[in-house]
PDB file of N, H, CA, C and O in Angstrom:
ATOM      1  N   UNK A   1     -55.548 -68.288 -31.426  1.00  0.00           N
ATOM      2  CA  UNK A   1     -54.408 -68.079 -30.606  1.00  0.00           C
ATOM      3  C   UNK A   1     -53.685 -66.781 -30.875  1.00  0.00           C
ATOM      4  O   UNK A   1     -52.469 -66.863 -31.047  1.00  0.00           O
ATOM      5  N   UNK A   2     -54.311 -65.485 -30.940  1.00  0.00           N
ATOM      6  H   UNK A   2     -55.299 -65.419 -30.800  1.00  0.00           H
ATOM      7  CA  UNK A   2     -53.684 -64.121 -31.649  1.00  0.00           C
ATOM      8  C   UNK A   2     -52.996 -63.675 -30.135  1.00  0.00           C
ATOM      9  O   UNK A   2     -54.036 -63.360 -29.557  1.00  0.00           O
ATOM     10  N   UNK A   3     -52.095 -63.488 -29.304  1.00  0.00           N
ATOM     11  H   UNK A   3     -51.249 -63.743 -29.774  1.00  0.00           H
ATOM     12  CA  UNK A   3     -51.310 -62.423 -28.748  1.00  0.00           C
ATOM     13  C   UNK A   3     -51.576 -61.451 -28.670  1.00  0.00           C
ATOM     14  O   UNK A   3     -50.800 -60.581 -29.066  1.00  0.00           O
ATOM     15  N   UNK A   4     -52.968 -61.094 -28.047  1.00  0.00           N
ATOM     16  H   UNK A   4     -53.598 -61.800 -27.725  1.00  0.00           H
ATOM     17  CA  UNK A   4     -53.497 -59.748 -28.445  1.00  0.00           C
ATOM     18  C   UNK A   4     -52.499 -58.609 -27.466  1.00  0.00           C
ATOM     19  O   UNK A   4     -52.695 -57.436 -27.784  1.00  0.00           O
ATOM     20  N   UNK A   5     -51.670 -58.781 -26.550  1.00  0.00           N
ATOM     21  H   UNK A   5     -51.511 -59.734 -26.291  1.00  0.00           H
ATOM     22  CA  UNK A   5     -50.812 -57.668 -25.984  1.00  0.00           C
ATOM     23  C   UNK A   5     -49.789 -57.508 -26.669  1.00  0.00           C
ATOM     24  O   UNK A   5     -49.256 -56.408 -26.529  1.00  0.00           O
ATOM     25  N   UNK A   6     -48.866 -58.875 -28.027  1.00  0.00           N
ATOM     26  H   UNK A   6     -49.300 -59.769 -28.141  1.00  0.00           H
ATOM     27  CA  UNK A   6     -48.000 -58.612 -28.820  1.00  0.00           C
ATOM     28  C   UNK A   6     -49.051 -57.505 -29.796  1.00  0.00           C
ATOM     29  O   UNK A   6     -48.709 -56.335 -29.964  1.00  0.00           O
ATOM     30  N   UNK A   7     -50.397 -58.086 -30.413  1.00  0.00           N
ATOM     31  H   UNK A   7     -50.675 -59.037 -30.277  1.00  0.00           H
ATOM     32  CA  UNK A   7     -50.870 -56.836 -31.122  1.00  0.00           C
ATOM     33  C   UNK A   7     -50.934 -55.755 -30.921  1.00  0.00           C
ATOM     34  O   UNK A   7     -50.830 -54.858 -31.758  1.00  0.00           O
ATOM     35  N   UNK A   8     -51.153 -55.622 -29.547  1.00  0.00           N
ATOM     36  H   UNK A   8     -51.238 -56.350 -28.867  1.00  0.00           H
ATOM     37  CA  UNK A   8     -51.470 -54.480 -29.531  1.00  0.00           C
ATOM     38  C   UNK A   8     -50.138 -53.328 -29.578  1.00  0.00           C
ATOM     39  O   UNK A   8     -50.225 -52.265 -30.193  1.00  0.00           O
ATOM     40  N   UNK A   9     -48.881 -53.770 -28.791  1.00  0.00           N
ATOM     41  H   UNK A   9     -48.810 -54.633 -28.291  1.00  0.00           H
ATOM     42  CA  UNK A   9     -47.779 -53.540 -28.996  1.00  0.00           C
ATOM     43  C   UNK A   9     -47.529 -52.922 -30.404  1.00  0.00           C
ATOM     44  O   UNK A   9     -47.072 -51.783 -30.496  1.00  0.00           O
ATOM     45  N   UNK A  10     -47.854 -53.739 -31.599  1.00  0.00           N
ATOM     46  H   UNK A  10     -48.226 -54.664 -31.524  1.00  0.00           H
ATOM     47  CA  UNK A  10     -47.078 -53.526 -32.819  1.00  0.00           C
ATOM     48  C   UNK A  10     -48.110 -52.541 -33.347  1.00  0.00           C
ATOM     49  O   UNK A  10     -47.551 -51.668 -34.011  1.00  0.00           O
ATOM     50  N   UNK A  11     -49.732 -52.352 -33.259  1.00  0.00           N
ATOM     51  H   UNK A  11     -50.186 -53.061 -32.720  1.00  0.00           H
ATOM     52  CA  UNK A  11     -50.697 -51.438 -33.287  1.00  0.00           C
ATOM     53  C   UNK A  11     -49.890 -50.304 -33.359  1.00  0.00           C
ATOM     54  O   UNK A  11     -49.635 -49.749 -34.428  1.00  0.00           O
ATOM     55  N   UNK A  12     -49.264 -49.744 -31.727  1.00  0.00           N
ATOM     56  H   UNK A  12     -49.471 -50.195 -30.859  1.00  0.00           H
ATOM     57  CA  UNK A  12     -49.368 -48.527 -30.835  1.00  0.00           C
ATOM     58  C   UNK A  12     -47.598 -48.255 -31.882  1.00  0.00           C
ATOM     59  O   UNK A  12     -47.013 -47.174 -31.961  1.00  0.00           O
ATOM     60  N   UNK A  13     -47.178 -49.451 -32.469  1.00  0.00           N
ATOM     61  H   UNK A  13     -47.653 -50.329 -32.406  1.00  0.00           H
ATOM     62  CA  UNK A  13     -45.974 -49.071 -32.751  1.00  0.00           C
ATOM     63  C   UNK A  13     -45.629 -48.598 -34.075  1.00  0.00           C
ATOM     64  O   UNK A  13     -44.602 -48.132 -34.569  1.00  0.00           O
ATOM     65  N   UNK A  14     -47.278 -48.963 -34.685  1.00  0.00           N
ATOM     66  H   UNK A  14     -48.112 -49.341 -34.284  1.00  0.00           H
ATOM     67  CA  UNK A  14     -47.317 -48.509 -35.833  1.00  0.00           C
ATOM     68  C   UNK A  14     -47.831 -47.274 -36.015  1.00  0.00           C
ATOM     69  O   UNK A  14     -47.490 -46.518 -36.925  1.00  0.00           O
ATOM     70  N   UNK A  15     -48.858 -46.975 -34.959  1.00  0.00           N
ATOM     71  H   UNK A  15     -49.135 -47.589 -34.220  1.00  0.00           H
ATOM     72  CA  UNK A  15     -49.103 -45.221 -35.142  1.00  0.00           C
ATOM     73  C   UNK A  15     -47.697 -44.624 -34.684  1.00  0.00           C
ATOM     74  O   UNK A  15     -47.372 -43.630 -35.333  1.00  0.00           O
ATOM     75  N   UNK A  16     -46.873 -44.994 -33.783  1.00  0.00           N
ATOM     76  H   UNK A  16     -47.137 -45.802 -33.256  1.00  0.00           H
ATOM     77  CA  UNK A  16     -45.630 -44.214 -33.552  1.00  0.00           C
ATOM     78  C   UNK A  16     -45.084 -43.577 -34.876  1.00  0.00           C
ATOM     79  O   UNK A  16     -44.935 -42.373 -35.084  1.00  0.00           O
ATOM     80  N   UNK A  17     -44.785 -44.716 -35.819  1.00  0.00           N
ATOM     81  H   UNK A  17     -44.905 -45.695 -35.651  1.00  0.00           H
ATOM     82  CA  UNK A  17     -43.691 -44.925 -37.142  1.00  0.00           C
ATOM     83  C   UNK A  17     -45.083 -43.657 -38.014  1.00  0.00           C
ATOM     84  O   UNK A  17     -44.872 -42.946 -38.996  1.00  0.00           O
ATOM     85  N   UNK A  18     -46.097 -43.747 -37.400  1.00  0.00           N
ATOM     86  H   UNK A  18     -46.268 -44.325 -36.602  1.00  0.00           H
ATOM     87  CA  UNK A  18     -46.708 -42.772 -38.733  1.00  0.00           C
ATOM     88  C   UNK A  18     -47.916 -43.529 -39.969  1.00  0.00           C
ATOM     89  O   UNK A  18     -48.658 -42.990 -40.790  1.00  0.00           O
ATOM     90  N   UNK A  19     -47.640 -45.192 -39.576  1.00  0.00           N
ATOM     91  H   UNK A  19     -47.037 -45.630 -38.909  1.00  0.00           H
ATOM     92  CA  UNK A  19     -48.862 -45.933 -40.499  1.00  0.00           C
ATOM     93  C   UNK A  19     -49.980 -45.605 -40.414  1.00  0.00           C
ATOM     94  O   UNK A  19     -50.336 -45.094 -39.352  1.00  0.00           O
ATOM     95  N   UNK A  20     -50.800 -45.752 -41.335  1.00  0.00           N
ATOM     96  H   UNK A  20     -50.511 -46.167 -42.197  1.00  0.00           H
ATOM     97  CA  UNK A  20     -52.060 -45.260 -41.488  1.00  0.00           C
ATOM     98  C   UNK A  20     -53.102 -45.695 -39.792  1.00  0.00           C
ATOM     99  O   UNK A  20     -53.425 -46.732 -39.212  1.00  0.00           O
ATOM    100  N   UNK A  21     -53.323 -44.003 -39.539  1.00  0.00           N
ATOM    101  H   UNK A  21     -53.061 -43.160 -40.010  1.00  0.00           H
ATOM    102  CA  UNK A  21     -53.819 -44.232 -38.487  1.00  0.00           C
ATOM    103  C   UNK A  21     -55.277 -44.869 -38.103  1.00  0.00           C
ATOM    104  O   UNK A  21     -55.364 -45.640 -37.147  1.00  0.00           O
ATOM    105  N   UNK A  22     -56.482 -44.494 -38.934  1.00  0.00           N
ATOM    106  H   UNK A  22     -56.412 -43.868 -39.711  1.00  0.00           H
ATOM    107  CA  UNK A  22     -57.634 -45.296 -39.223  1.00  0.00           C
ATOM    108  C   UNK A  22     -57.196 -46.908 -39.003  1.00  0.00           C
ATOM    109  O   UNK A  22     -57.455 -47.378 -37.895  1.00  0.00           O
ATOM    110  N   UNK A  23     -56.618 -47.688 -39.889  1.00  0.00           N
ATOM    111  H   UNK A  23     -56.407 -47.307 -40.789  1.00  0.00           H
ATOM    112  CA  UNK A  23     -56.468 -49.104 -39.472  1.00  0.00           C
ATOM    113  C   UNK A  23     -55.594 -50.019 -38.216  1.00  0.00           C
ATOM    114  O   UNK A  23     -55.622 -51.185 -37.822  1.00  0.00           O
ATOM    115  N   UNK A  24     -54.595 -48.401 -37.748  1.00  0.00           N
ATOM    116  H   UNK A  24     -54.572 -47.454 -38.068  1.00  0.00           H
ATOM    117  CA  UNK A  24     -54.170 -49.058 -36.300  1.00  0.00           C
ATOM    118  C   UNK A  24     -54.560 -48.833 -35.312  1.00  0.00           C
ATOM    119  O   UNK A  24     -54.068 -49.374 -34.321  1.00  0.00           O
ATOM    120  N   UNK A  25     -55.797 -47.775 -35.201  1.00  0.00           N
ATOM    121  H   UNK A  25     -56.197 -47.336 -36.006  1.00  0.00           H
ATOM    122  CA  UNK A  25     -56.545 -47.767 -34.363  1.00  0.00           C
ATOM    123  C   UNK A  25     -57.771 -48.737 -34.157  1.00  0.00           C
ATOM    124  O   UNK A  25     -58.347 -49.275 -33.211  1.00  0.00           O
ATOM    125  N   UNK A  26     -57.880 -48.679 -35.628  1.00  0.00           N
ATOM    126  H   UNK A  26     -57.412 -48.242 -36.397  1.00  0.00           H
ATOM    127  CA  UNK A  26     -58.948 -49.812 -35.376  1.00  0.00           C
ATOM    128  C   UNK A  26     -58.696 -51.447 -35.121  1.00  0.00           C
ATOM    129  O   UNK A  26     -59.567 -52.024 -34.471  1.00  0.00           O
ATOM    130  N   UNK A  27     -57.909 -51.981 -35.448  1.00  0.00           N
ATOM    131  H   UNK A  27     -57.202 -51.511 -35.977  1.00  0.00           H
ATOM    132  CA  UNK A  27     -57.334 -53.074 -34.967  1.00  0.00           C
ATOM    133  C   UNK A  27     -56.847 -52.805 -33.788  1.00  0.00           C
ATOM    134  O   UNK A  27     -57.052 -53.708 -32.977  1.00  0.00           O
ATOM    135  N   UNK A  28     -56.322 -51.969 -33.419  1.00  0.00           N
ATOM    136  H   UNK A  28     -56.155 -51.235 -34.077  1.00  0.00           H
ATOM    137  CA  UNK A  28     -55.853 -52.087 -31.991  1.00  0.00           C
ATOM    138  C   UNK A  28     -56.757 -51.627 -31.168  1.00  0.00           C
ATOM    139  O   UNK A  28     -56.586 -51.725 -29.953  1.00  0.00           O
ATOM    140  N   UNK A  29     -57.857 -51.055 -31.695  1.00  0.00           N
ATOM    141  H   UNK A  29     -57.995 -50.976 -32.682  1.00  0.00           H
ATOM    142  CA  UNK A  29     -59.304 -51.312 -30.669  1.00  0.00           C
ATOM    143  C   UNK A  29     -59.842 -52.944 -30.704  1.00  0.00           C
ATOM    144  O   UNK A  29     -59.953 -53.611 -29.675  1.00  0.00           O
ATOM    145  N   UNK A  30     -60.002 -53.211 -31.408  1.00  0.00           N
ATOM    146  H   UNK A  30     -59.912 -52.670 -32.244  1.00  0.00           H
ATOM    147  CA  UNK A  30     -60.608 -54.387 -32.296  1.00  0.00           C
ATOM    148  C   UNK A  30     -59.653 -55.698 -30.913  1.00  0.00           C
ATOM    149  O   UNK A  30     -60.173 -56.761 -30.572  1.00  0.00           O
ATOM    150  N   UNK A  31     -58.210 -55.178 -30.364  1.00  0.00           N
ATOM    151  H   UNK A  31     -57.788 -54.315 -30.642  1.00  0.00           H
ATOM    152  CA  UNK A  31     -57.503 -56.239 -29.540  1.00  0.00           C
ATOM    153  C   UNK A  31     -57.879 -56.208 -28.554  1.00  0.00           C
ATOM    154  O   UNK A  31     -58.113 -57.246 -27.936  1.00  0.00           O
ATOM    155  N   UNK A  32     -58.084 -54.944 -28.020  1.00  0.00           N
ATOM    156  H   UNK A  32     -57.894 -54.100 -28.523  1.00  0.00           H
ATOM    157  CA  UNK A  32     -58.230 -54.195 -26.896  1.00  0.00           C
ATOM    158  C   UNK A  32     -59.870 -55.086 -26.519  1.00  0.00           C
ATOM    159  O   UNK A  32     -60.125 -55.861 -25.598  1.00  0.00           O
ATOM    160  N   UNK A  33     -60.772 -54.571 -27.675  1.00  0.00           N
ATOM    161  H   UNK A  33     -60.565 -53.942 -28.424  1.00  0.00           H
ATOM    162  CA  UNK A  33     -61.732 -55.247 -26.808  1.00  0.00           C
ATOM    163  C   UNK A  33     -62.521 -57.015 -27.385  1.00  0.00           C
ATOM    164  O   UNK A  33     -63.712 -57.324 -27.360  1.00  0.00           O
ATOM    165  N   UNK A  34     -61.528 -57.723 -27.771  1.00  0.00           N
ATOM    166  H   UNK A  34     -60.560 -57.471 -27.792  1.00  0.00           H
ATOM    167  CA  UNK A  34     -61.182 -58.600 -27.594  1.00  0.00           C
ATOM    168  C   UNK A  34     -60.782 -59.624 -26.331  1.00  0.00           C
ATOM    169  O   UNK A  34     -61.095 -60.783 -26.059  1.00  0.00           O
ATOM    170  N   UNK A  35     -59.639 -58.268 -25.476  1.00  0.00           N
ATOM    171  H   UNK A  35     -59.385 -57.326 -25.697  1.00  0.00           H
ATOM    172  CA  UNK A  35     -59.044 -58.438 -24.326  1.00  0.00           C
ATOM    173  C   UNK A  35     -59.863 -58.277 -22.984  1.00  0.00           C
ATOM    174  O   UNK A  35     -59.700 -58.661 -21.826  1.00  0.00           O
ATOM    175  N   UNK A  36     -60.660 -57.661 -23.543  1.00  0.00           N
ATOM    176  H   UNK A  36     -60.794 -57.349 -24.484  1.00  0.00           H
ATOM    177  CA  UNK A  36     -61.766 -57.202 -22.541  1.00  0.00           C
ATOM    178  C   UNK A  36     -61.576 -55.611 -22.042  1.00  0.00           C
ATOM    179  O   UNK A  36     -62.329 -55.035 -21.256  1.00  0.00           O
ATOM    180  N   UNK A  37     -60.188 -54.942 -22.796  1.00  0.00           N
ATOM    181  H   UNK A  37     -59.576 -55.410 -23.434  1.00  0.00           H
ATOM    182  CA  UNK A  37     -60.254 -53.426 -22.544  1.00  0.00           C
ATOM    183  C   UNK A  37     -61.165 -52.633 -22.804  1.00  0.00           C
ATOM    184  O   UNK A  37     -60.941 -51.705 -23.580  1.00  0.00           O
ATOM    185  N   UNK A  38     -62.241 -52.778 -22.301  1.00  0.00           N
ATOM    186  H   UNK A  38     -62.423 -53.532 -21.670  1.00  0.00           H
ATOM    187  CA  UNK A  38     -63.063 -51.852 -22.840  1.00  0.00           C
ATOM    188  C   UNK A  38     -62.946 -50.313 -23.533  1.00  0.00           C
ATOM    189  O   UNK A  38     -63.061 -50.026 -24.724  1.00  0.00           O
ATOM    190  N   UNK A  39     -62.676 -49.412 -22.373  1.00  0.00           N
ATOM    191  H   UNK A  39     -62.582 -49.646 -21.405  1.00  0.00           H
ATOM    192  CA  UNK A  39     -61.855 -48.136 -21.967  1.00  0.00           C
ATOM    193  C   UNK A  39     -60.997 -48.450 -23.006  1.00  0.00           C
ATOM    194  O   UNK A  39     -61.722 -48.456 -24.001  1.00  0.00           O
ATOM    195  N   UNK A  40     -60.156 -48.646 -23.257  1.00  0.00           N
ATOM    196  H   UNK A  40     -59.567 -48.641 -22.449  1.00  0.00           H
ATOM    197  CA  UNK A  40     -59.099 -48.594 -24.179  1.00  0.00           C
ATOM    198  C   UNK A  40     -59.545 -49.111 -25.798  1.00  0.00           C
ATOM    199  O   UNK A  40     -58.926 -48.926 -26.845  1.00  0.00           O
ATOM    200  N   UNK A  41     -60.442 -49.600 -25.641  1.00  0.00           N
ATOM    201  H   UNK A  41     -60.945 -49.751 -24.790  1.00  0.00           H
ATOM    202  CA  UNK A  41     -60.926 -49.949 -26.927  1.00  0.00           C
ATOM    203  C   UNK A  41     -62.084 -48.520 -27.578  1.00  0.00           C
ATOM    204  O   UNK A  41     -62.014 -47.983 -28.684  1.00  0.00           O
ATOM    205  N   UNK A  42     -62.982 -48.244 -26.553  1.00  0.00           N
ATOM    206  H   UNK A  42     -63.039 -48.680 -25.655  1.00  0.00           H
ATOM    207  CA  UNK A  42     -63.473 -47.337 -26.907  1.00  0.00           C
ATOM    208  C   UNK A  42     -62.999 -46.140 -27.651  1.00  0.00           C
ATOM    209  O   UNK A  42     -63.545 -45.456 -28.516  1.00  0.00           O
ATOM    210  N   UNK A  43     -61.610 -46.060 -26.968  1.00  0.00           N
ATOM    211  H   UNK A  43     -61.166 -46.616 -26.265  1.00  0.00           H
ATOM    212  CA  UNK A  43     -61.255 -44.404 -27.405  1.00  0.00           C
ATOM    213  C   UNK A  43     -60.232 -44.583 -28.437  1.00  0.00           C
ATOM    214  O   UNK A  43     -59.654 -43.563 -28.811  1.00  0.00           O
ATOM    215  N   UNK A  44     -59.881 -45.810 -29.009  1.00  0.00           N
ATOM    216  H   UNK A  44     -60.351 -46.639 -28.705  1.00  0.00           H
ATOM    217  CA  UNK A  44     -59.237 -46.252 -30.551  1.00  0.00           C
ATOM    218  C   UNK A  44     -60.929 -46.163 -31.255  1.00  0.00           C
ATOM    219  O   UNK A  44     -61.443 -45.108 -31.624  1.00  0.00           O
ATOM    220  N   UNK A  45     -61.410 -47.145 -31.302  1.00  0.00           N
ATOM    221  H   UNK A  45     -60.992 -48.003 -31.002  1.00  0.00           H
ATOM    222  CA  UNK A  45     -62.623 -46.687 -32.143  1.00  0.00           C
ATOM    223  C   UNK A  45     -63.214 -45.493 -32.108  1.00  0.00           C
ATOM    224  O   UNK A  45     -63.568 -44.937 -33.147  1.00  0.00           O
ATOM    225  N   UNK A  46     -63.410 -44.893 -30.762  1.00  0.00           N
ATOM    226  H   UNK A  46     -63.122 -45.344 -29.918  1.00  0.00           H
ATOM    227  CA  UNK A  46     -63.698 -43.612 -31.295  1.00  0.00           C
ATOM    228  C   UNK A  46     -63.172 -42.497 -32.166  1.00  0.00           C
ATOM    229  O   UNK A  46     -63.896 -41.591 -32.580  1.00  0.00           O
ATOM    230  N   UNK A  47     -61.746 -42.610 -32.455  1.00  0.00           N
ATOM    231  H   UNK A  47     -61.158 -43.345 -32.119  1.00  0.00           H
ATOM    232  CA  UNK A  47     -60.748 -41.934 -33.114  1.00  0.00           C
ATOM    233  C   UNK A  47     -61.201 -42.474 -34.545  1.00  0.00           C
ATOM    234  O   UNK A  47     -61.676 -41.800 -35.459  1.00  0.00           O
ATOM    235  N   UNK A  48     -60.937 -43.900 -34.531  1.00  0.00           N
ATOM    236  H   UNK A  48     -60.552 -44.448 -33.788  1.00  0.00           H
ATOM    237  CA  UNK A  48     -61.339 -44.424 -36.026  1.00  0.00           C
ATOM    238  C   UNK A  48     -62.745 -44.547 -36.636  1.00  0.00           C
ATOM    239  O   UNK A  48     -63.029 -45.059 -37.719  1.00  0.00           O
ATOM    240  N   UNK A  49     -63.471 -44.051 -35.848  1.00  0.00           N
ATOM    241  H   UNK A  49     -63.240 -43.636 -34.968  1.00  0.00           H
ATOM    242  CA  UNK A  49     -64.752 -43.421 -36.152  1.00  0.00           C
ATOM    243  C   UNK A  49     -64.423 -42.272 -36.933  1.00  0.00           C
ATOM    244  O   UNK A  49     -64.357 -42.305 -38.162  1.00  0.00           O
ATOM    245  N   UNK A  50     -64.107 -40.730 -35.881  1.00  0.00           N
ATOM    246  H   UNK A  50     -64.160 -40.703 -34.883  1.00  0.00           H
ATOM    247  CA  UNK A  50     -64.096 -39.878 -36.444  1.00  0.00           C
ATOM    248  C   UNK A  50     -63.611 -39.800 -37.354  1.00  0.00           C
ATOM    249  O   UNK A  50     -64.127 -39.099 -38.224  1.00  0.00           O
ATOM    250  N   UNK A  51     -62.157 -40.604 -37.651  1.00  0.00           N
ATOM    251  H   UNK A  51     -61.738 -41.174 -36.944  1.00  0.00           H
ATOM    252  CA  UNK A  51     -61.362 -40.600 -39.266  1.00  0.00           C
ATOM    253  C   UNK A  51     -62.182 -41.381 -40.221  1.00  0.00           C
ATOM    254  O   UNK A  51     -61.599 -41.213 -41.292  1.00  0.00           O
ATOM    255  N   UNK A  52     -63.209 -42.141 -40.433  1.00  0.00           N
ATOM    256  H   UNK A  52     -63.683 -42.278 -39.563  1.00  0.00           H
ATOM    257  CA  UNK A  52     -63.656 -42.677 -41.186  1.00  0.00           C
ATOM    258  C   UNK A  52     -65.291 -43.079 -41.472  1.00  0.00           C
ATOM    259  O   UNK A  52     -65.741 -44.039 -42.097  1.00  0.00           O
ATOM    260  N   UNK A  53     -65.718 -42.414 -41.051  1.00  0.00           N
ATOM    261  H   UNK A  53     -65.352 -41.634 -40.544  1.00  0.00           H
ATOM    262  CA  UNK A  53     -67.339 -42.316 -40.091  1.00  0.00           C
ATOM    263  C   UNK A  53     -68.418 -43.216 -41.320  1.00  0.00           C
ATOM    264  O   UNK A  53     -69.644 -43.253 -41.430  1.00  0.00           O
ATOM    265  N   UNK A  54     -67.707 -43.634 -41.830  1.00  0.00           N
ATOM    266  H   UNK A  54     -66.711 -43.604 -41.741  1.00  0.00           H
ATOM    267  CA  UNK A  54     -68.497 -44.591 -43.102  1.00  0.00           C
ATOM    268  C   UNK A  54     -68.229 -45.629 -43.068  1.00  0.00           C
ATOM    269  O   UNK A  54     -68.464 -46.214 -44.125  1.00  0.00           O
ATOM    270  N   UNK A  55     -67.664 -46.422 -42.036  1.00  0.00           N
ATOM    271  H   UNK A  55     -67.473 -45.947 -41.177  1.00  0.00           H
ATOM    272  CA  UNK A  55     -66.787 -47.642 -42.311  1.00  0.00           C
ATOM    273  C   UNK A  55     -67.481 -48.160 -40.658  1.00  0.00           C
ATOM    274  O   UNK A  55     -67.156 -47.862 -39.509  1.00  0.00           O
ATOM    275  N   UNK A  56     -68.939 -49.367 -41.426  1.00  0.00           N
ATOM    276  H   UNK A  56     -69.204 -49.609 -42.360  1.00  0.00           H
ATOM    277  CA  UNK A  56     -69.639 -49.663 -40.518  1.00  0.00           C
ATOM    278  C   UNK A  56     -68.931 -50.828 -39.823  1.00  0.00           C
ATOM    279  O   UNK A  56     -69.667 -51.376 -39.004  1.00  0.00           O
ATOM    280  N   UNK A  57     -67.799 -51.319 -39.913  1.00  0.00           N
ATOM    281  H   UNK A  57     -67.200 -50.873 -40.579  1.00  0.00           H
ATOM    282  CA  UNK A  57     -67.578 -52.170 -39.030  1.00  0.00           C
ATOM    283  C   UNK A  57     -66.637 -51.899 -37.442  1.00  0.00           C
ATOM    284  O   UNK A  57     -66.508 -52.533 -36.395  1.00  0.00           O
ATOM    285  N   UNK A  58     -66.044 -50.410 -38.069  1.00  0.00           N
ATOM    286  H   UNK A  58     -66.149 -49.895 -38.919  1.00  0.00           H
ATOM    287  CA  UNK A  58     -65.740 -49.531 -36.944  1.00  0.00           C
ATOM    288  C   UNK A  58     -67.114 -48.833 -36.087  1.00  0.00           C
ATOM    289  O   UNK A  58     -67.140 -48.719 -34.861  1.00  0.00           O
ATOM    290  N   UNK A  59     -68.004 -48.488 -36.829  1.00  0.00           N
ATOM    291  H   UNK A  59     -67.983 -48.581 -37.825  1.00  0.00           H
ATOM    292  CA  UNK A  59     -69.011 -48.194 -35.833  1.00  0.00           C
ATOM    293  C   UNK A  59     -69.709 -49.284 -35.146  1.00  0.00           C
ATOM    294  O   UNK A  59     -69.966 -49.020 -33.972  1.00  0.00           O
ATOM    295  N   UNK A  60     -69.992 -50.152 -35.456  1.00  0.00           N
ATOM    296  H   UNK A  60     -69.782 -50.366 -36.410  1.00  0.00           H
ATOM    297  CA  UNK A  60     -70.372 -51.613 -35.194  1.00  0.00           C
ATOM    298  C   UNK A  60     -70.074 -51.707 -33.961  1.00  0.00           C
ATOM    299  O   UNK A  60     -70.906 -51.706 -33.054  1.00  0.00           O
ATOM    300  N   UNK A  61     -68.142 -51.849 -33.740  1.00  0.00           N
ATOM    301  H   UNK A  61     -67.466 -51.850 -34.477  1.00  0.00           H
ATOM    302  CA  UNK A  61     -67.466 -52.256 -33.238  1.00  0.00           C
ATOM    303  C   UNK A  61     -67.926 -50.866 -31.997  1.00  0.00           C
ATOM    304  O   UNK A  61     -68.696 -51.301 -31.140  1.00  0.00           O
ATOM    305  N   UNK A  62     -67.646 -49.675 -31.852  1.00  0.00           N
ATOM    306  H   UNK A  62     -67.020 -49.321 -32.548  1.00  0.00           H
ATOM    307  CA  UNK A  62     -67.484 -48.755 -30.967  1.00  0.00           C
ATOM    308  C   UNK A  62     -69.230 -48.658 -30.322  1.00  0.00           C
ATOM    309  O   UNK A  62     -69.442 -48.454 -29.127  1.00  0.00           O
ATOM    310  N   UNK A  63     -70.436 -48.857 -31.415  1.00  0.00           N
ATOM    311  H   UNK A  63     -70.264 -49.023 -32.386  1.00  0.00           H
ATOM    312  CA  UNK A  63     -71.691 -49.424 -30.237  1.00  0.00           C
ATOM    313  C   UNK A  63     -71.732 -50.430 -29.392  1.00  0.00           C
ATOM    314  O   UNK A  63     -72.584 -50.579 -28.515  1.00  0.00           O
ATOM    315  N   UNK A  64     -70.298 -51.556 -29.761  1.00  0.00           N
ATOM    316  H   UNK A  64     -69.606 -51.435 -30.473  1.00  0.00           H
ATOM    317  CA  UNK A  64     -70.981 -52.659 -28.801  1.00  0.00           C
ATOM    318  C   UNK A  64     -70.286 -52.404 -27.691  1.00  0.00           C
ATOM    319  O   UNK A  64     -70.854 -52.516 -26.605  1.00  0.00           O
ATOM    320  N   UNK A  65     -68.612 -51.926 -27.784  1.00  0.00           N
ATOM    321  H   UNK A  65     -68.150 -51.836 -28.667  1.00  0.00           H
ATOM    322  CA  UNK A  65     -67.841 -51.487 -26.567  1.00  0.00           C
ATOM    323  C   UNK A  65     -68.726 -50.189 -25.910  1.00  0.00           C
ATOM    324  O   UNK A  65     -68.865 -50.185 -24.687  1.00  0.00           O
ATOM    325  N   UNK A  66     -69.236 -49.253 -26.588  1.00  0.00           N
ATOM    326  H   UNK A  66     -69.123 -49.256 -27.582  1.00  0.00           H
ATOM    327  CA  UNK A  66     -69.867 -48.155 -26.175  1.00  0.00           C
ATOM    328  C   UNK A  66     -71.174 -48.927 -24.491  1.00  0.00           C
ATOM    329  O   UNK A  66     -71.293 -48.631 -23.302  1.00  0.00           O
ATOM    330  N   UNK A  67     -71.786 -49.878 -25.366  1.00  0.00           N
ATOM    331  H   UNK A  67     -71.689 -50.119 -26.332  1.00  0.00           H
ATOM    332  CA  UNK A  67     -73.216 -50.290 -24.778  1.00  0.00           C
ATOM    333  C   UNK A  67     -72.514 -51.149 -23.714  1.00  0.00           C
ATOM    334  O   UNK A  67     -73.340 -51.538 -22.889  1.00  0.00           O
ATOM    335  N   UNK A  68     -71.158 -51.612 -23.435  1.00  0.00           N
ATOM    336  H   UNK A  68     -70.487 -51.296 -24.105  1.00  0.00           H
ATOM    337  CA  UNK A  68     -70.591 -52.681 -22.621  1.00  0.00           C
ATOM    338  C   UNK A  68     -70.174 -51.632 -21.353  1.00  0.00           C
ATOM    339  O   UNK A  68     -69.315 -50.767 -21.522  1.00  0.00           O
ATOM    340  N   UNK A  69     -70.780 -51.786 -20.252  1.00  0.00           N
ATOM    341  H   UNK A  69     -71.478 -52.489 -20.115  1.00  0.00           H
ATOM    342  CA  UNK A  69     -69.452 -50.984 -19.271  1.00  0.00           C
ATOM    343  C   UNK A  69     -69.109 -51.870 -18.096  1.00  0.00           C
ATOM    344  O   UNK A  69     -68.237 -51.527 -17.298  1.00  0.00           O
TER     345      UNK A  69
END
């Protein structure tokens, strides 16, 4: 039962404030395509790709939204 539009909310509100951007992008991709945002999920993981390009559960995550259109 997660609120993924309250998540995503507090995500987008945490890169505002400056929190570590790698994990609010990636969770707030992670809601996004949950939600079925694809598009919007893609281009958080793709960001948290480039910041972290070793961290296979972000790439994981951005092949399967990638391969979904």
């Amino acid at each position: 039962g997660m609120d993924r539009g309250r998540a995503v909310h507090h995500y987008s509100e945490a890169l505002r404030l400056g929190y570590d951007e790698f994990w609010a992008r990636f969770n707030r991709g992670s809601a996004y395509e949950a939600d079925g945002k694809l598009g919007q999920a893609r281009g958080d993981l793709a960001r948290a790709v480039e910041l972290k390009p070793a961290h296979a559960a972000a790439r994981e995550l951005l092949a399967k939204v990638s391969a979904t259109r």
